[in-house]
C-alpha positions in Angstrom: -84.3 192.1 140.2 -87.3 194.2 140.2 -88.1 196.8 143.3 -91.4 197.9 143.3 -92.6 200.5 146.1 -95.6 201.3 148.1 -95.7 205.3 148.6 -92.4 207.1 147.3 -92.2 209.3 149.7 -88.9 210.9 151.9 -87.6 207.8 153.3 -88.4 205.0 150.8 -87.0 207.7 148.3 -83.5 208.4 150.0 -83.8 204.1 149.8 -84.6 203.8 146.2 -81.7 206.5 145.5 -79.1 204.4 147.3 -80.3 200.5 145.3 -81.3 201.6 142.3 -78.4 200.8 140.0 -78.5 197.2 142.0 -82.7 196.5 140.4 -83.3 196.1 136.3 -86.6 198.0 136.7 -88.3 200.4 139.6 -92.0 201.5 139.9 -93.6 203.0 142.7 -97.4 204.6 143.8 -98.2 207.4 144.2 -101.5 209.7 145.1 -101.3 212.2 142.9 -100.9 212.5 139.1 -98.7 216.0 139.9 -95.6 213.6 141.3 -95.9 211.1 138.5 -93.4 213.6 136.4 -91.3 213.7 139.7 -91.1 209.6 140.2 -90.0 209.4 136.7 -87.5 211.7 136.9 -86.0 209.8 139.7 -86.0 206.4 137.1 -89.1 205.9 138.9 -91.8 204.5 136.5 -95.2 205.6 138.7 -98.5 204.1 139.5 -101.2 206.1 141.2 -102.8 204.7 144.1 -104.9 206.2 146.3 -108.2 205.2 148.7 -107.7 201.4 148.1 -107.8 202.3 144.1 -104.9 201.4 141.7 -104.9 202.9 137.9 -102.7 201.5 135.1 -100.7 198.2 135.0 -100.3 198.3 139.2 -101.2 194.9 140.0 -99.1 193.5 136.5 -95.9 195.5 137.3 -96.2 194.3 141.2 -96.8 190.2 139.6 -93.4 190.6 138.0 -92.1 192.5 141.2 -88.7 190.3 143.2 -88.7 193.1 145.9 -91.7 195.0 147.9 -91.2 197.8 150.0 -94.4 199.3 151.7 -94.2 202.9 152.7 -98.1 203.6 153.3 -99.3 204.0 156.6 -102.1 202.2 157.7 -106.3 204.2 157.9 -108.9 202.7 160.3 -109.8 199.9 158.2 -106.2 198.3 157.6 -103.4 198.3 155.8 -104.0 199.6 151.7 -101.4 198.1 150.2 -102.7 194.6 151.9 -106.0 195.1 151.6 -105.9 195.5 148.3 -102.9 193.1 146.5 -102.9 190.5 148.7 -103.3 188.0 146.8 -101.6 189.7 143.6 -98.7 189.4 146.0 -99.3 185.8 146.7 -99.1 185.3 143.1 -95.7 187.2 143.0 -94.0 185.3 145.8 -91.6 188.2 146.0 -87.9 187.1 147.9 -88.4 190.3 150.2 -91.2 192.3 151.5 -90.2 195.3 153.8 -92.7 197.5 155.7 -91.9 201.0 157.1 -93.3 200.9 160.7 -92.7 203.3 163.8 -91.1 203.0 167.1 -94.3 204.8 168.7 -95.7 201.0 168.4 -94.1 200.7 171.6 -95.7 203.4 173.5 -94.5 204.6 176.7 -91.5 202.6 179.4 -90.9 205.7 181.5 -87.9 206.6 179.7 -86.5 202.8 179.9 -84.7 200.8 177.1 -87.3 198.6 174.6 -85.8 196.5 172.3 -87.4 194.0 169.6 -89.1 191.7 171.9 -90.4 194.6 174.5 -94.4 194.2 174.3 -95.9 196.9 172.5 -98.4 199.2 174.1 -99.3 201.9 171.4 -101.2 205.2 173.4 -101.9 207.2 170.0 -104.8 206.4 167.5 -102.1 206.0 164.7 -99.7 203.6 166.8 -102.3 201.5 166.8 -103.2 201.1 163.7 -99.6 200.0 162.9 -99.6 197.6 165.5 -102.5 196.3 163.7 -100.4 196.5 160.1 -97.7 195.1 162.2 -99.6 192.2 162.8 -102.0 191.8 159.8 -98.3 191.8 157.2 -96.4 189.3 159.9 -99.4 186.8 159.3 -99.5 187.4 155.8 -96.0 186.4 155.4 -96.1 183.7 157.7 -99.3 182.1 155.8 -97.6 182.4 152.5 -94.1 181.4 153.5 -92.7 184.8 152.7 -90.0 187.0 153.8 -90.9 190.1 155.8 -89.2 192.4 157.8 -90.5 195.1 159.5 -88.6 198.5 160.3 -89.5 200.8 163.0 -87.9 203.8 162.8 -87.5 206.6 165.4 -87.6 210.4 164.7 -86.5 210.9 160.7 -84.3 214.1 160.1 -82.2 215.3 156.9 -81.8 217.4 154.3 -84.9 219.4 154.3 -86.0 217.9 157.3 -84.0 219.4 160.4 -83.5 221.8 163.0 -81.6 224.3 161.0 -84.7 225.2 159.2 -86.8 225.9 161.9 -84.3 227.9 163.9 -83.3 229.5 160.2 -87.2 230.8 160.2 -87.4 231.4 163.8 -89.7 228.6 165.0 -87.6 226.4 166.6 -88.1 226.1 170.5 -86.5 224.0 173.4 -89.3 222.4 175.1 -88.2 220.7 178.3 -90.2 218.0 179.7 -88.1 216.2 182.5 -86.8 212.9 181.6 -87.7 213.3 178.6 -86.1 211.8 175.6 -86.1 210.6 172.1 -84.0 208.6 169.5 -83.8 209.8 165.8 -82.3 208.4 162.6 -80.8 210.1 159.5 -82.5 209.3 156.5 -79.7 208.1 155.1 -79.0 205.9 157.7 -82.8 204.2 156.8 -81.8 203.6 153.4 -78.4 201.7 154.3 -80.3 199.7 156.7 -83.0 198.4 154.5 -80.1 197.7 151.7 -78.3 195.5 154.0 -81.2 193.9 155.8 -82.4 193.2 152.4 -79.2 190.9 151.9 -80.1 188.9 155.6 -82.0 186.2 154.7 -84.3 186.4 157.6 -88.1 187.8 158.5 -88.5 190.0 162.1 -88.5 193.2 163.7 -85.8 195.9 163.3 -85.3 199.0 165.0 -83.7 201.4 162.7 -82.3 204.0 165.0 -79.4 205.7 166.5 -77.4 205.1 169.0 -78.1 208.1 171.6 -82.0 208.9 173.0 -81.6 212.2 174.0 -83.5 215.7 175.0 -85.5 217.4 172.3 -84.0 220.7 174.0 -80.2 219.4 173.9 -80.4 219.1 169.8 -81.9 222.3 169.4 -79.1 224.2 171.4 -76.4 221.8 169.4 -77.6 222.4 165.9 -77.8 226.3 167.2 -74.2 226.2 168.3 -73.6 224.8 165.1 -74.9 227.4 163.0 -73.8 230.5 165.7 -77.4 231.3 166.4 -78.9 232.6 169.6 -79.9 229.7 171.4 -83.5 229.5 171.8 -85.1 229.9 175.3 -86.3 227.0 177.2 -90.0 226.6 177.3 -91.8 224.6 180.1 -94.2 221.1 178.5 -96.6 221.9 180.7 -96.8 225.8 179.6 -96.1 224.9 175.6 -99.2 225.9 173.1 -98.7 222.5 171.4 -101.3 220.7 168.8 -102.7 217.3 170.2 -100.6 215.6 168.4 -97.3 217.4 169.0 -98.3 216.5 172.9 -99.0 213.3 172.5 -95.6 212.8 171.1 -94.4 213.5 174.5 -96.4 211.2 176.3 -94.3 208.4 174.8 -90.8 208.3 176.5 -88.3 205.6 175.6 -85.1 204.8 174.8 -85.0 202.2 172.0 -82.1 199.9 171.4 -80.5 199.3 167.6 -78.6 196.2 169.3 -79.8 194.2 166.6 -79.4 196.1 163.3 -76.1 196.4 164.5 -74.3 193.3 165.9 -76.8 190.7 164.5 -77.1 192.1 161.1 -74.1 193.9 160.7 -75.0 197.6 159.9 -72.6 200.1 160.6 -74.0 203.6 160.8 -73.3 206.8 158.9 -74.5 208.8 161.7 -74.4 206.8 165.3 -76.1 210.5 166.8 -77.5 213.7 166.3 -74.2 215.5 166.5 -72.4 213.9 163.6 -75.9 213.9 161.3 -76.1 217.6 162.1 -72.6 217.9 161.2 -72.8 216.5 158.2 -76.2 218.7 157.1 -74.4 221.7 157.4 -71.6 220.9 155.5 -74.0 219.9 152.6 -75.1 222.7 150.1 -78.6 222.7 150.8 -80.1 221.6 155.2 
């Protein structure tokens, strides 16, 4: 088996790390000629691809390719991956194509629970788009009698990635909106997923996340407690100096359901919630 990956970055990375002994051959893109030395350290062999443009052998290494994973998000005019190897990849008929999505395609329930068949109503500029990717990859798939599945994940935390570091540094806040809540999923936890969806024959919608939505504040005073810090004040939404796009995370409250990944597919998690992922970080060498 072959693997061959759209944008090596954290998540498809932490994947690539957990399958690699199970593919012959891995290559992967990336933008810049800097990481190429990194990818190949990893057993990575790299391609550069950037703006739609692929250099090298790409489109020959991604003929020969048995397994696709696409971990580029989407610009204004589509999906680059797509748009540019379509039909490379109809020429490959590779046995699995998986695509890194995001729960934000949902948009905002008020805090309710959305599951794979809740409508999505993307609020942000970027959600959109992926609804759009979404779409354009399920009828790609579909036309060509290929096997997709697309992951949405929630909020992605782990080593490097966490709470610790900001309250470490002394930016970490506890904004409180009311009501307000979000589901998150340890990295690890999105690279055991995608290994044993890969093995389930069947093309959809996942959810890959964990098992408790909860308050932004609540994990920041448990991953303080955690490392016997001062817990940091609460600080009102409303009176927050936030970036656009830091707010308009908060306009989309939901709690999302991983029913399926779980009792359909049979994933059992590393981390079911925030308290046992923290847990585990700082008992690691490095958070």
């Amino acid at each position: 088996m072959r693997l061959f990956v759209f944008g090596v970055g954290y998540s498809s990375k932490a994947f690539v790390e957990r399958v690699k002994d199970q593919f012959e051959w891995v290559g992967g893109t990336t933008r810049s000629q800097e990481k190429c030395a990194e990818l190949s350290a990893l057993g990575i062999e790299p391609f550069l691809f950037s703006d739609r443009k692929a250099e090298g052998d790409l489109a020959a290494a991604l003929e020969q390719a048995t397994h696709v994973l696409v971990s580029i998000g989407p610009d204004e005019q589509g999906d680059p991956a797509l748009d540019a190897f379509a039909d490379v990849l109809r020429k490959a008929r590779p046995e699995w194509i998986g695509y890194l999505s995001t729960v934000g395609v949902y948009g905002n329930h008020d805090g309710e629970w959305v599951d794979e068949e809740t409508p999505c109503r993307p609020v942000s500029k970027r959600s959109r788009q992926r609804v759009a990717a979404e779409e354009a990859w399920l009828s790609f798939a579909n036309e060509n009698e290929l096997l997709i599945q697309i992951f949405r994940l929630s909020g992605i935390y782990g080593p490097g990635r966490n709470t610790f570091k900001k309250l470490r540094n002394g930016t970490a806040r506890r904004l409180v909106k009311p009501g307000q809540v979000f589901n998150r999923i340890h990295v690890a936890d999105i690279a055991g997923a995608l290994e044993v969806a890969m093995r389930w024959p069947k093309s959809g919608i996942i959810n890959v996340t964990d098992d408790e939505p909860a308050p932004p504040q609540d994990v920041v005073e448990y991953a303080a407690r955690l490392l016997d810090v001062a817990v940091p004040d609460e600080v009102s939404f409303d009176e927050a100096d936030l970036t656009p796009m830091a707010r308009s995370f908060y306009g989309e409250n939901k709690r999302v359901s991983n029913k399926k990944l779980q009792h359909e597919i049979g994933y059992d998690f590393l981390f079911p919630t925030y308290r046992e992922g923290l847990k585990n970080l700082m008992n690691a060498t490095e958070y």
